[in-house]
N, C-alpha and C positions, 0 to 999 in steps of 0.2 A: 432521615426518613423514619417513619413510624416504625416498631417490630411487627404492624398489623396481624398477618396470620392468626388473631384469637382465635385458639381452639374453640372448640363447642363448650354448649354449659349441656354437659351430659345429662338429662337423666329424669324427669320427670317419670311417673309412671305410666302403664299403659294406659289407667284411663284418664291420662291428665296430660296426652302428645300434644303439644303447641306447639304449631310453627310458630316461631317468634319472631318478630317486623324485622323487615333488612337490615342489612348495617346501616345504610340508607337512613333508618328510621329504629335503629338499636343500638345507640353508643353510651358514653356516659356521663354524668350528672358533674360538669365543672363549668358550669355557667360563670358563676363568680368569675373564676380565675382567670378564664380566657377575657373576661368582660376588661382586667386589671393589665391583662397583660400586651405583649407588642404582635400588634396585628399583623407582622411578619412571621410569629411565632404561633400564631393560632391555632394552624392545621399541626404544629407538632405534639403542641400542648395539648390539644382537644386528642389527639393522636395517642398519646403516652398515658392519658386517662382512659381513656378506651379501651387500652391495652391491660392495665392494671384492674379496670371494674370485670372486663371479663375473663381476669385472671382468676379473680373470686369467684363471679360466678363458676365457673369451670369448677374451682373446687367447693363450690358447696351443691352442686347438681352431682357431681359424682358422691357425694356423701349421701346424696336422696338418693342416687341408683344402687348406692350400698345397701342403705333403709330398706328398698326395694325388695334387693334379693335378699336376705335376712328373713324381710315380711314373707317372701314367697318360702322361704324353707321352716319358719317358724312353723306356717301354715300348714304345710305336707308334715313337720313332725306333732303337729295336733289334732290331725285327722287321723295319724297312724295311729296316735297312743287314744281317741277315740275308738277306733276300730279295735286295739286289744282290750280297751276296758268292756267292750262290748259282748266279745268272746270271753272275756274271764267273767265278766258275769252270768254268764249261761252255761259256765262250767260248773260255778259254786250253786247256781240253782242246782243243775242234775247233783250237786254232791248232796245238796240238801234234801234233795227228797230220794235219795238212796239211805240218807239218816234216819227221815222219817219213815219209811218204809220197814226200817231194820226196827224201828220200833213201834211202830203197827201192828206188824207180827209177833213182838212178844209179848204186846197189849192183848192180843187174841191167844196165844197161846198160856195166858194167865197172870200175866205181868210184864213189869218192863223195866229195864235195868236203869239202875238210878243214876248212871252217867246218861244215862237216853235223857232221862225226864228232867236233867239238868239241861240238858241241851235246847230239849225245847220250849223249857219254861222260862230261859234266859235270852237276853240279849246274844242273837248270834254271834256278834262281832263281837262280844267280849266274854265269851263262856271259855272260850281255850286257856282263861288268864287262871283258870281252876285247872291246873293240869292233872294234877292229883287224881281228879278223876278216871283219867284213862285207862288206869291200871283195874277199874272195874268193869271194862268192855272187852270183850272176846279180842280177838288180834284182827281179824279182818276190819272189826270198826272200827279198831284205833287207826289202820291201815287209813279209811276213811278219813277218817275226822282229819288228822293230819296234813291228808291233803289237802283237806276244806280250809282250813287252817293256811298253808303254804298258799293255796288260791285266794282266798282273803287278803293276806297280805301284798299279794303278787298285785292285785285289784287297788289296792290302798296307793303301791308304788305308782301304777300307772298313771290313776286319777290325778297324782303329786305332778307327773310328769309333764299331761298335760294341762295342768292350772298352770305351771311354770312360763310351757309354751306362750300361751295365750299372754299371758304377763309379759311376755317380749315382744311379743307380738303388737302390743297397745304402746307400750316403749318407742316400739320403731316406726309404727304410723306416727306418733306425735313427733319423733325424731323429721320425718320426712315430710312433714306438715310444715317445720320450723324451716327447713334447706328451702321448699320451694320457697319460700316466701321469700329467702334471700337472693335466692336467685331474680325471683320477679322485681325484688327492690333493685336490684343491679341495673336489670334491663329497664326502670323506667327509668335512674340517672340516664343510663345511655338515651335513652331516646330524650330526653330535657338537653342533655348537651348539644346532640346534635342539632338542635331546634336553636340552639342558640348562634351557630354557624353561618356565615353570610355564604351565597350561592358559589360566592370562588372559592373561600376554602373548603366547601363541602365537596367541589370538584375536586382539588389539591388531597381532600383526605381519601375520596374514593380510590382514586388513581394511586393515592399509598397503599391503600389496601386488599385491592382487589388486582395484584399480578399473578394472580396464579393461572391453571390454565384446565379446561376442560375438555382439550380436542385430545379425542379418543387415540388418536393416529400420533398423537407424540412421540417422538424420538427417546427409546429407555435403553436402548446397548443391549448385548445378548450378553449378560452376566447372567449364568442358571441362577433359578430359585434355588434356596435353601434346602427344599424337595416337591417331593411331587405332590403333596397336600397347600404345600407353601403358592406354588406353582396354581393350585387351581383356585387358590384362594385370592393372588393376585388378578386373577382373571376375572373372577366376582367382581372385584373391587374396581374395575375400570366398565364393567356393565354399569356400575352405578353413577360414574359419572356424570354432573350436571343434575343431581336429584335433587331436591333442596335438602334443608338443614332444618330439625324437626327436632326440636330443642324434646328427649328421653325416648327417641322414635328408635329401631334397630329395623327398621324396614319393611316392607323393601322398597316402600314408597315416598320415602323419608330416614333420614338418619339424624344421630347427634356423632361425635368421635369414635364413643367404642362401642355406640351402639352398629356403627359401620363395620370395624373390627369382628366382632361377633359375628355378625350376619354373613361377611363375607368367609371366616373359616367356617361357617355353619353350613355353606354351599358346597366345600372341599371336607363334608363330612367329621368336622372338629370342632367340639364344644368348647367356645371359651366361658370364663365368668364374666358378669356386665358390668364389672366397673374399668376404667385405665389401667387405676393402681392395680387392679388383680390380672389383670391381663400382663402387665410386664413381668408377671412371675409366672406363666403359664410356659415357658418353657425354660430355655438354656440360653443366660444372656453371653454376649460376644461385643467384641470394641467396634465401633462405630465403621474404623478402616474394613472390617472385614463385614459390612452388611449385605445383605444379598436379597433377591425381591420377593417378598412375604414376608421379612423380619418386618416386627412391632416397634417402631420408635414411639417412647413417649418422651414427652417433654414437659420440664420444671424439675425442679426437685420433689414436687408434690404429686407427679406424675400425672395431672389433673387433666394433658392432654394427649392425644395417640394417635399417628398414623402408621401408614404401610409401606415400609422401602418400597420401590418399583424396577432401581435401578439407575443409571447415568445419574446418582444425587438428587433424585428427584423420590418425593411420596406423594401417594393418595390421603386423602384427608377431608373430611368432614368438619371445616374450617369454626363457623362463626353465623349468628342469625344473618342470612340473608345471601350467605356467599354458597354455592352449591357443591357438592362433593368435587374438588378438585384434585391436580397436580398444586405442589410448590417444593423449593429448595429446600432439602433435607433441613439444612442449618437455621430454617426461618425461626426458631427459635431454641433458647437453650437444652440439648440434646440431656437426658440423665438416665437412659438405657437404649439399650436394644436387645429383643427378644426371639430366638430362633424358635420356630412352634415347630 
């Protein structure tokens, strides 16, 4: 049989949520081979590409929801180092016209000291490079200038800070630009293979891939959660059962894998990060035998995809286009952590 259960392809952005066509109508691009191959083997073949195309996709929509969150923290550290350039420049004004002022007054009182008239007769940003000077300013304006001096510079750092930002920032949209796109090329093979499918093995593939289960009322055993956070989290996670699958959605009308993850400790008051990979490091991982319901399974070694122990071997999961937040057997595919939050 198939390994069906493809995780999700996590992660488009918020303004880029697509539900993505069924499985039904989003498999993958092996026309040729099934065309070549024994019509007995169809639905495995057409099955085992399936499996592989939205293995990819999985991990290149979790590299776009990395882009993502990167873009979104570049972002907040570009507006911050806006907001201090903005403050340091209306520091170095008042420093400057406490300069000017210092020598106003000794233009009126009959003169003005020649560090003053260096000061304002030059380029501000580059008159401190004459330090010499200061030894002919009373102490309080060297006090000044100094500062003006230290704030200048402090002003030069920020601005460096954030051009830097912003510079990653265009990095990681063009990064995330390149993911969906693979992603999108994944899901049209899929939908090209499936079209190439005669009406019985498209029966034979549905029925391989769609045994999971969405009755709410499923038998999970009384194994406690991991805790009482763990606990209200798996509670989230079975409200949302049967919601579709919203190829970079985290809810609560739609999901991708850890966009379900997320949302659901975000209801038991716990912030996860939005990719798979950083979620199986959000807490303290444990072997498989001792899982308990609200541990994070993710699966591959790429970790590309994640569900949520529940219990009796069974997880919740945000499957694959077209299949809706389900149950399935823990082991539906290869296991590479488990995460106690």
């Amino acid at each position: 049989m198939v390994s069906h259960r493809r995780s999700t392809q996590p992660g488009v952005s918020r303004s880029v949520r697509v539900t993505v066509m069924s499985a039904a109508t989003a498999a993958a691009a092996l026309g040729a081979a099934t065309a070549n191959a024994d019509p007995q083997d169809a639905p495995r073949s057409a099955g085992a590409e399936l499996d592989r195309l939205y293995g990819e996709a999985e991990h290149a929509t979790e590299q776009y929801n990395e882009a993502g969150e990167n873009a979104d923290r570049l972002r907040g550290e570009m507006r911050r180092a806006q907001e201090r350039a903005a403050r340091g420049q209306e520091r170095i004004n008042r420093l400057r016209m406490a300069v000017g002022s210092a020598a106003g007054a000794q233009y009126r009182s009959g003169g003005i000291d020649p560090a003053l008239a260096l000061l304002l007769s030059a380029d501000p940003d580059t008159y401190l490079d004459r330090a010499a000077t200061l030894d002919q300013v009373n102490a309080r304006q060297t006090s000044v200038l100094r500062e003006l001096r230290h704030a200048q510079r402090r002003l030069a750092q920020i601005r460096a800070e954030a051009a830097r930002s912003l510079a990653g920032l265009e990095r990681n949209r063009a990064a995330a630009a390149r993911h969906k796109r693979t992603v999108e090329h994944k899901l049209r093979q899929a939908r090209q293979l499936l079209h190439t499918l005669s009406a019985a093995d498209l029966a034979a593939f549905d029925r391989a891939s769609r045994s999971g289960d969405d009755d709410p009322f499923l038998e999970l055993g009384d194994l406690p959660a991991g805790s009482s956070r763990a606990a209200a989290a798996v509670q989230a996670a079975r409200q949302a059962l049967g919601r579709p699958y919203v190829w970079g959605a985290n809810g609560p009308a739609g999901f991708d894998c850890s966009g379900l993850m997320q949302w659901a400790y975000a209801q038991a008051g716990v912030s996860l990060p939005r990719t798979s990979q950083a979620q199986r490091y959000a807490g303290r991982m444990v072997p498989l035998s001792q899982a308990r319901p609200g541990d994070l399974v993710a699966y591959r070694s790429d970790a590309s995809h994640i569900g949520m122990y529940v219990g009796n071997g069974q997880v919740i999961h945000a499957p694959y286009p077209g299949a809706p937040v389900r149950y399935d057997p823990v082991g539906m595919m290869p296991v590479s952590s488990v995460t106690r939050i």
